[in-house]
Every structure is written in structure tokens, then in C-alpha cells.
C-alpha positions, 0 to 999 in steps of 0.5 A: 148202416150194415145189416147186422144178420148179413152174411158176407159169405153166403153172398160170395158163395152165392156168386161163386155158385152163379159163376161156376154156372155159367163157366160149365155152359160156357164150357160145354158150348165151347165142347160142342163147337170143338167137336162140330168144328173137328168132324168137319175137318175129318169130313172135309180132309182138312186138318188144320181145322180138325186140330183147331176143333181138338183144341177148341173142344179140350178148351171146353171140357176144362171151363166146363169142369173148372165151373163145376168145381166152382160150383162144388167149393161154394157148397 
């Protein structure tokens, strides 16, 4: 029998904030990455590398903003 004092959202927020959570260090891994990966190509005079690292640090930002919103809509 289901628990009468259950709350089903409060345990959906509750994931929603663990989710969120993990996008933002997934997201900010990725930024870090993206701007290791981009200075190399400077360094190195490799632009295709510098491009991906561009792309793979914007890709970043976005996970890691997009967790944080998930985290402030489970409030």
C-alpha cells in the first residue's frame, strides 16, 4: 500500500535537483577540457584543434548552465 504522507513531488524535485547537479560538473569538466584542448591548438598553431576546443568548451558552459536551471526549478 502507498504511503499516505508520501509526497511524489518533493521526490521528483528531489531528482530534478541530483540531476541538475550533476549536469553543472559534467558541464564544467567539459569547459575545462574545451579550454585545455583550445589553448593547446594556439599553442601548437593547430586550428582545427583550437575550433574543437571552442566547441567543446561552449558545449560546456551550456550543460553546466542548463543543471543549474535545473537545480533552481526543483526549488
Amino acid at each position: 500500500m502507498a504511503d499516505k504522507n508520501r509526497n511524489p513531488n518533493k521526490d521528483a524535485n528531489k531528482e530534478l535537483k541530483k540531476k541538475g547537479a550533476e549536469h553543472e560538473v559534467k558541464g564544467a569538466g567539459k569547459e575545462v577540457k574545451g579550454k585545455v584542448q583550445k589553448t593547446a591548438g594556439k599553442v601548437t598553431g593547430n586550428r582545427s584543434t583550437q575550433a574543437k576546443g571552442t566547441v567543446k568548451e561552449v558545449e560546456g558552459k551550456v550543460q553546466k548552465e542548463a543543471g543549474k536551471a535545473a537545480r533552481k526549478s526543483a526549488d
